[in-house]
C-alpha positions in Angstrom: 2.5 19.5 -21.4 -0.2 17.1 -20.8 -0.6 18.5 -17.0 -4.0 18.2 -17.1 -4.2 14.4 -18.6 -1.9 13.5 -15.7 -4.4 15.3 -12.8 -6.8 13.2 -14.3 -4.8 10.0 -14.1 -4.0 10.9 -10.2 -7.5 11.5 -9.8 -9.6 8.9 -11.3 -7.0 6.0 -11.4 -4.7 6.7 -8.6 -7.6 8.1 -6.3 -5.3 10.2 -4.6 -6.6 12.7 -2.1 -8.1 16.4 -3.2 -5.3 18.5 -1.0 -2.1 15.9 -3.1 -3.9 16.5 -6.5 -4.1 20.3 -5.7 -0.4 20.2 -4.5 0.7 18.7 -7.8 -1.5 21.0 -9.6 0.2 24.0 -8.1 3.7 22.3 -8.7 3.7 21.5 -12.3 2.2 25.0 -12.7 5.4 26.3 -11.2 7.5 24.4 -13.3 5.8 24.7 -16.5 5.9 28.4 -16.2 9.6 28.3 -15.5 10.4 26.8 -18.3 8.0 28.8 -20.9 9.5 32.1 -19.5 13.3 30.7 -18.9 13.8 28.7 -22.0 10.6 29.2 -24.0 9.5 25.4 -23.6 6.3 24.4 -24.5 6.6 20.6 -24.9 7.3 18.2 -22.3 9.3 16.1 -25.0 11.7 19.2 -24.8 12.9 18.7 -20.9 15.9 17.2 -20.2 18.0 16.7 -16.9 19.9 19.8 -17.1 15.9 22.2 -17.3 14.7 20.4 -14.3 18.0 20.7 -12.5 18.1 24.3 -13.3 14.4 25.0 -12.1 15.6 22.9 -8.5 18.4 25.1 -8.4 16.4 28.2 -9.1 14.1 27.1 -6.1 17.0 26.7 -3.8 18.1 30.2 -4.5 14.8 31.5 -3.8 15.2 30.3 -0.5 12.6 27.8 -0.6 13.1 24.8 2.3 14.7 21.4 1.1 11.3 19.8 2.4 9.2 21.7 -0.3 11.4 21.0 -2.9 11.4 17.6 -2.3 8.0 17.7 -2.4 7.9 19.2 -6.2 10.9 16.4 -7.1 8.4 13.9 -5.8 5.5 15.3 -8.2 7.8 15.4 -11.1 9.0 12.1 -10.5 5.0 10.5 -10.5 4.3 13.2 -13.8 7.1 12.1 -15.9 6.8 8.1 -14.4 3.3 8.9 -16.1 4.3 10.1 -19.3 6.5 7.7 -19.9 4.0 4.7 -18.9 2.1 6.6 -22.0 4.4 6.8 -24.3 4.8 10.5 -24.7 8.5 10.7 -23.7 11.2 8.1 -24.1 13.4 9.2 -21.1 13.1 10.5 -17.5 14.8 13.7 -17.0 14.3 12.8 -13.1 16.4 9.4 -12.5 20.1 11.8 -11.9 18.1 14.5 -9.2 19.2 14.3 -6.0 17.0 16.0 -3.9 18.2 18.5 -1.5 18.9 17.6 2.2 16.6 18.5 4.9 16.4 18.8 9.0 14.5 16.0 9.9 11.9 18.3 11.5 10.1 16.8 14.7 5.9 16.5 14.9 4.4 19.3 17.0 1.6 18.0 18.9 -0.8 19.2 22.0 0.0 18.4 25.7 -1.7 16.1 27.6 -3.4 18.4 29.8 -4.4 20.8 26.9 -6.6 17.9 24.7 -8.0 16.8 28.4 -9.3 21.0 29.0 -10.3 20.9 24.8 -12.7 17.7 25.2 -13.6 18.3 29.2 -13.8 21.8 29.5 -14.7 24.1 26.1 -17.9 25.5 25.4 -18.7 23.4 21.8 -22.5 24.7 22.5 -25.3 22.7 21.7 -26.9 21.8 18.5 -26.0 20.0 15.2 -22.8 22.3 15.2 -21.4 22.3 18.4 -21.9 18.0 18.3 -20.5 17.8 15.2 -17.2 19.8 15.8 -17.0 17.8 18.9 -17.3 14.9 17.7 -14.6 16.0 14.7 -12.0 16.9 17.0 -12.1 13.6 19.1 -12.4 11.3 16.1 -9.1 13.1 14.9 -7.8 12.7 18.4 -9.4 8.9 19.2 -8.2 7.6 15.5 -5.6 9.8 14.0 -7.1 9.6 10.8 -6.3 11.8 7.5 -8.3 14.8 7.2 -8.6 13.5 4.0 -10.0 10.1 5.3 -12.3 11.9 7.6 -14.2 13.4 4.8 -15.0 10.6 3.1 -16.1 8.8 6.2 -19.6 7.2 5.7 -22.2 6.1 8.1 -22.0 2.9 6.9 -18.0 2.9 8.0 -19.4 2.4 11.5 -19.2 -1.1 12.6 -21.3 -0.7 16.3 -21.1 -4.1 16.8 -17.6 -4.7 17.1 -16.9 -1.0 17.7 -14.4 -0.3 14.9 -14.3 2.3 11.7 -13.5 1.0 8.5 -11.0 3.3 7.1 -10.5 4.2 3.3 -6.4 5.3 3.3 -4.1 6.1 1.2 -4.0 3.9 -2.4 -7.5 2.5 -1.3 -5.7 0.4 1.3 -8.4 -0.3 4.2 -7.6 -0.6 7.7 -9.9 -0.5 11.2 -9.8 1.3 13.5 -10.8 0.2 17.4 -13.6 2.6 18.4 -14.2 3.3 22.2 -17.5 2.5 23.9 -18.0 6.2 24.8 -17.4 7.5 21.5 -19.7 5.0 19.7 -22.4 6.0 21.5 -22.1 9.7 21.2 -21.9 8.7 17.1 -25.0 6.4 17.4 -26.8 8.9 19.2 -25.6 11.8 16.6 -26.6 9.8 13.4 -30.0 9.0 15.2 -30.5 12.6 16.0 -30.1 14.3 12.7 -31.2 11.2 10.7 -27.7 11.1 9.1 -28.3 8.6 5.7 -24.5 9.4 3.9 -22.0 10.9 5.3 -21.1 10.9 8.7 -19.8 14.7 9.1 -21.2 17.0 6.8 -22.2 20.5 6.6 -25.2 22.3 8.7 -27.3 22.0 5.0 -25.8 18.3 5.4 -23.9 18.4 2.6 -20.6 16.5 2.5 -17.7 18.6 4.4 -14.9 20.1 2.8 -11.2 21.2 3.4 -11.6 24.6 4.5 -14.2 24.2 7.2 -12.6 21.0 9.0 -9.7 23.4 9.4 -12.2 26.1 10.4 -13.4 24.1 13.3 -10.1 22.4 14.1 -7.6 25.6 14.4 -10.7 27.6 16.0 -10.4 24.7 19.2 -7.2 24.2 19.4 -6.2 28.0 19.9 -8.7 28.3 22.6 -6.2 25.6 24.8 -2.9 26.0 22.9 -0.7 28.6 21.6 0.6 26.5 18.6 1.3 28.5 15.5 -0.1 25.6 13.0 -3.4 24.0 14.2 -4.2 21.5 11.4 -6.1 18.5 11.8 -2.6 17.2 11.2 -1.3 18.3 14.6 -4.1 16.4 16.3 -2.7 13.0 14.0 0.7 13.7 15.1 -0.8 14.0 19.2 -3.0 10.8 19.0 0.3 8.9 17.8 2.8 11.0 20.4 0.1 10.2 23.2 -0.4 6.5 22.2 3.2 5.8 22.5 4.1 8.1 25.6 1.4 5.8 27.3 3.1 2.6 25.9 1.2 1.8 23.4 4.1 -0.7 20.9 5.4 1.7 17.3 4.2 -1.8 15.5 0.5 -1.1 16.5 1.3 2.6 15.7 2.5 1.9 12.3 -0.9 -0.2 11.2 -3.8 2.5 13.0 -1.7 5.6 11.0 -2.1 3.3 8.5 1.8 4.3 7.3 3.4 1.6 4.8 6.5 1.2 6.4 8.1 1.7 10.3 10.7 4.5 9.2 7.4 6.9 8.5 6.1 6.1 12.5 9.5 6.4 14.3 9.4 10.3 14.0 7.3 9.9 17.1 9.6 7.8 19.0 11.8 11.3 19.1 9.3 12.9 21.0 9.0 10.2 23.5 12.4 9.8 23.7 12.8 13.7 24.9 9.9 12.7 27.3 11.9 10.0 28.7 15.1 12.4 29.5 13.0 14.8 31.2 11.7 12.1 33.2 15.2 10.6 33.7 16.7 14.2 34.6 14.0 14.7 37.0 13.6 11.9 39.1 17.5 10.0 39.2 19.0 10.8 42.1 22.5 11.6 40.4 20.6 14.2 37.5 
């Protein structure tokens, strides 16, 4: 099926982040399976529209959510774009699918008042640890950076004197990122401290972090001040872009510290700021 050729090619060429690889991993598992038990399929050249209609369709009666199936659509669509930029299949069983519809979900994010108690007013100890899940959380919350993109951050991605972070995005775009005097003296201070040489967050052997310990430190904060269901690093991206533009800050500028590729992506947030702006309205009009 050449699955693992094409993880390779995401990984090495496309450079795409560890959690995406994983994901696409996971779905062309799925699918591969489906069709070796279903119709005894071993060979991608074998897959046609109608198989990877019927495996959509089987998802759909599952009960899986239109979001994650579009999700599997999209790695399809990037395997087989693959395989036939190789020459391994002459057509795209994916150009007819037509993804499912789904509710345009709104970002969750933290209140005000709960990321002011997390940064003013937790306990983060002291010591290497308790500095460097600090410092985690209010880089997340200062930048809105990827998780991804805050793993790979280097000491070296620090520009002091003009107080920005050079950023390493999606596709290996770069962006900066403005860097407040506060928090680029805490960093300065932290990479004096524990003589950091590489990476900027790393482990307590100073090792280079990983997935399931950012979201260790990140869910184990954020339910000490919130009651949120999903604490991901995510939610503190989606509450450093909410906050931004509650506080006026224009989508444009939005758009390019995300680092999102077109306006559409950012405008999710606008929803939350517009339900801000009712409440306001409601409250304070003298004819509400």
């Amino acid at each position: 099926m050449f699955i693992n050729e094409f993880l390779q090619y995401i990984t090495t060429e496309r450079r795409l982040s560890d959690h995406t690889i994983q994901s696409y991993s996971v779905d062309l598992s799925q699918f591969s399976n489906y069709l070796s038990l279903e119709f005894n399929i071993s060979h991608v050249t074998e897959i046609n529209f109608q198989l990877t209609r019927s495996w959509i369709a089987s998802l759909l009666e599952e009960g899986i959510q239109p979001v994650s199936i579009n999700r599997k659509i999209s790695t399809l669509r990037t395997y087989f774009r693959f395989l036939l930029k190789k020459g391994v299949v002459k057509e795209n069983p994916m150009l007819k699918i037509i993804p499912p519809k789904s509710k345009k979900r709104l970002p969750v994010f933290i209140e005000e008042f709960q990321i002011k108690e997390l940064l003013d007013k937790i306990d983060f100890k002291s010591g290497f640890v308790g500095e460097r899940d600090k410092l985690i959380i209010e880089f997340f919350y200062f930048t809105g950076i990827r998780l991804s993109e805050l793993i790979e951050l280097r000491v070296r991605s620090i520009d002091f004197q003009n107080g920005v972070v050079k950023v390493i995005g999606k596709r290996n775009k770069e962006r900066l990122i403005p860097l407040l005097d506060n928090m680029l003296e805490r960093l300065e201070s932290f990479i004096s401290t524990y003589q950091l040489k590489e990476f900027l967050f790393t482990t307590s052997k100073f090792e280079k972090l990983y997935t399931k310990l950012v979201y260790r430190v990140v869910n184990k904060y954020i339910g000490e001040i919130s009651t949120l269901e999903k604490r991901s690093p995510h939610i503190l991206r989606h509450t450093f872009a909410t906050h931004m533009l509650n506080n006026g800050a224009d989508i444009n500028a939005i758009k390019e510290l995300l680092g999102h590729a077109n306006l559409s992506a950012t405008q999710i947030y606008t929803h939350n700021t517009i339900d801000k702006l009712k409440l306001v309205y409601k409250q304070a009009h003298p004819r509400a």
